[in-house]
C-alpha positions as CSV (number, residue, x, y, z in Angstrom):
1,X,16.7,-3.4,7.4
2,X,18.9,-6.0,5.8
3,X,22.4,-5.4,5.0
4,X,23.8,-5.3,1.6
5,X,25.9,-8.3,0.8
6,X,28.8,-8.8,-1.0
7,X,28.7,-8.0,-4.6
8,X,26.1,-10.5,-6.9
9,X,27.3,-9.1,-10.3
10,X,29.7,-6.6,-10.7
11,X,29.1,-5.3,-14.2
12,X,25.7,-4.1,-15.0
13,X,24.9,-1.8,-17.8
14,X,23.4,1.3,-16.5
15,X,20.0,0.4,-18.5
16,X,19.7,-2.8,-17.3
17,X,20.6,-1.1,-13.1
18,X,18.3,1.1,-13.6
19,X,15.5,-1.1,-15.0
20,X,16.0,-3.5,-12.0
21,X,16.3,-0.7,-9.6
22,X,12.8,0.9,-10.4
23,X,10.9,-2.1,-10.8
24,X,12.3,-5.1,-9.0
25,X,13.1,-3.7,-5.4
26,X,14.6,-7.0,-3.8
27,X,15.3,-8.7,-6.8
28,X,19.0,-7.8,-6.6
29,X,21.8,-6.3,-4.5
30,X,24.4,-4.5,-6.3
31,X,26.7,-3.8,-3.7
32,X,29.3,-2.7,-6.1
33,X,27.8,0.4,-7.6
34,X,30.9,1.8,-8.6
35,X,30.9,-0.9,-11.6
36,X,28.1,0.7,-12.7
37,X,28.4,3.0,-16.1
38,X,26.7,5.6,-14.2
39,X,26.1,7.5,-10.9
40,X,22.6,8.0,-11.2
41,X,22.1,3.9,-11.6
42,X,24.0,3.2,-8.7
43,X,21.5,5.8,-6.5
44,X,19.1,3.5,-8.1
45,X,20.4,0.7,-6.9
46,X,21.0,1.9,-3.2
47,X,17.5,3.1,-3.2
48,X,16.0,0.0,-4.4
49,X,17.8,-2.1,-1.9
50,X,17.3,-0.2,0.8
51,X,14.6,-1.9,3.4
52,X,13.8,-4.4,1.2
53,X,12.8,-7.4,4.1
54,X,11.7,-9.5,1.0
55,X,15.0,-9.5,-0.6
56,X,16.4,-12.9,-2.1
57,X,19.7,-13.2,-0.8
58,X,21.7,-13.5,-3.7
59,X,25.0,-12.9,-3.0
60,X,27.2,-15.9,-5.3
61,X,26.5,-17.2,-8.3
62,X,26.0,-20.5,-6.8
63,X,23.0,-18.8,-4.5
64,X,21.4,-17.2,-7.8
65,X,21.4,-20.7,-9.5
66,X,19.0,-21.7,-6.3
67,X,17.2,-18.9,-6.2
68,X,16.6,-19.2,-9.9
69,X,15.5,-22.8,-9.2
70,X,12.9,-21.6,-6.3
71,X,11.1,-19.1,-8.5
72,X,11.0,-21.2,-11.9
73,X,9.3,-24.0,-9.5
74,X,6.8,-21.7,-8.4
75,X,6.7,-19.4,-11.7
76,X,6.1,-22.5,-13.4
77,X,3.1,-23.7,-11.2
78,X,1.5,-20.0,-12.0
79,X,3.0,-18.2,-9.5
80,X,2.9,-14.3,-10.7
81,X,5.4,-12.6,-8.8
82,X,7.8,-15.6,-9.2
83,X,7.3,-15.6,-12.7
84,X,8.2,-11.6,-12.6
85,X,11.6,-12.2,-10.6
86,X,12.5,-15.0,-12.9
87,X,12.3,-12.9,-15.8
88,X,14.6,-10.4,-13.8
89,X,16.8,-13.2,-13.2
90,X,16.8,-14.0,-17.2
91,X,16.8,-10.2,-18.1
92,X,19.7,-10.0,-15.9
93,X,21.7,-13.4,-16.3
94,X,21.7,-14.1,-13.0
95,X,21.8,-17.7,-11.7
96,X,20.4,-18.1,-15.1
97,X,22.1,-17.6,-18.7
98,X,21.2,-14.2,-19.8
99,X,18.1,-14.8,-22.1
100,X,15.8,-11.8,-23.6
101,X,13.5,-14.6,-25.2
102,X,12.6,-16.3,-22.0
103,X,13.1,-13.0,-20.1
104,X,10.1,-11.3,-21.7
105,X,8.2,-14.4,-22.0
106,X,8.1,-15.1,-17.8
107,X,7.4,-11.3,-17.7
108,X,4.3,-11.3,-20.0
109,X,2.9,-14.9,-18.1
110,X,3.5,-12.6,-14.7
111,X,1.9,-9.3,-17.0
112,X,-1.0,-11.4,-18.0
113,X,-1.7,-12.3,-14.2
114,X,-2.2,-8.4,-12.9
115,X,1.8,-7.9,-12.3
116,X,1.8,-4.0,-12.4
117,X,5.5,-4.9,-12.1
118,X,5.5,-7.1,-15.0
119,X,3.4,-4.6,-17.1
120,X,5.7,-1.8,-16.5
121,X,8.8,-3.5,-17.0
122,X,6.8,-4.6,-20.6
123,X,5.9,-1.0,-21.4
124,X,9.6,0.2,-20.1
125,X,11.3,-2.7,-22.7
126,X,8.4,-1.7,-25.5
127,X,9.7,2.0,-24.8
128,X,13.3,1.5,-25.2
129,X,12.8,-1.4,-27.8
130,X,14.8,-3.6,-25.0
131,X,14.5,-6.7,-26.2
132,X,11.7,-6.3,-28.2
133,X,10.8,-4.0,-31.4
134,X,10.3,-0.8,-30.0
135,X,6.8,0.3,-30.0
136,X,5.3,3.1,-28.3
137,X,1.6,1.9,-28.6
138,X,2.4,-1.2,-26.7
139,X,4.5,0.8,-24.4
140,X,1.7,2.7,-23.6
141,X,-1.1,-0.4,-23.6
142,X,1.5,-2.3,-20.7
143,X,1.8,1.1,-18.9
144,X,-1.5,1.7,-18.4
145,X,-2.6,-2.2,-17.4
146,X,0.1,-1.2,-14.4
147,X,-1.3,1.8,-14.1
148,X,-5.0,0.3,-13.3
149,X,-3.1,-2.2,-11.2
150,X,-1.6,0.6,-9.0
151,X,1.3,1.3,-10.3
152,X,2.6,5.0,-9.6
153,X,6.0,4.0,-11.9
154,X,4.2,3.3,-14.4
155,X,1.9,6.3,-13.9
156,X,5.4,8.5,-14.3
157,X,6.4,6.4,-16.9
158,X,3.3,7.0,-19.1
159,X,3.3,11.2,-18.6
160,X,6.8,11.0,-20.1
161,X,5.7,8.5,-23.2
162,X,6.0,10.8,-26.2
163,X,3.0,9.8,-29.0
164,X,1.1,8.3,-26.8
């Protein structure tokens, strides 16, 4: 189990923790919890760390600008899951200038691949009109792509959808 390092980013809000803590285990290590707006994200954020051996260690700026750099070089030669995390990266603003517009448009090139992490991070921005005009229909088409992908999130997600 790999230890937590140093603190990537300080200051999240307790949306985007919590978005990155329930679907993008590994993505990010937020060892500074306490920054957090809330308790429950920073549980998140412990539990989405923890045993994460594919974790991109990310622990300065300077290492999120190369990490950044790896996944748009594979992201950008179709790569699914790299074009997931950099969409994290650009949700996020992490080695990367904070950027909704590329953000969502890495996650739906990931979604359109079979990502059940990219759908449900779609359906979760759709939800909470994150980014995007909130829309409970689409929230509820990206859920259930991750749901026939496997995803048990999303699955959770979905049940709690009102007008579905």
């Amino acid at each position: 189990m790999p230890t937590q390092p140093a603190t990537l980013i300080t200051k999240f809000s307790a949306k985007a923790v919590m978005l990155t803590a329930l679907l993008s285990p590994g993505v990010f290590m937020v060892a500074n919890a306490q920054d957090t707006a809330s308790g429950a994200a920073a549980s998140a954020s412990d539990h989405a760390t923890a045993g994460d051996d594919d974790a991109a260690p990310c622990n300065t700026q300077d290492e999120c600008v190369k990490v950044a750099q790896q996944y748009r070089k594979a992201a950008e030669q179709g790569d699914a899951d790299a074009q997931y995390r950099l969409g994290l990266l650009y949700y996020n603003g992490a080695g990367v200038a904070k950027d909704t517009t590329q953000a969502i448009s890495w996650l739906r090139k990931s979604a359109e691949q079979g990502n059940a992490d990219a759908e449900t991070t779609l359906g979760w921005m759709y939800e909470h009109g994150d980014g995007v005009a909130k829309d409970t229909k689409q929230a509820a088409r990206w859920y259930f792509k991750a749901i026939q992908h496997g995803s048990y999130m999303a699955q959770e997600l979905f049940m709690k959808l009102p007008d579905k």
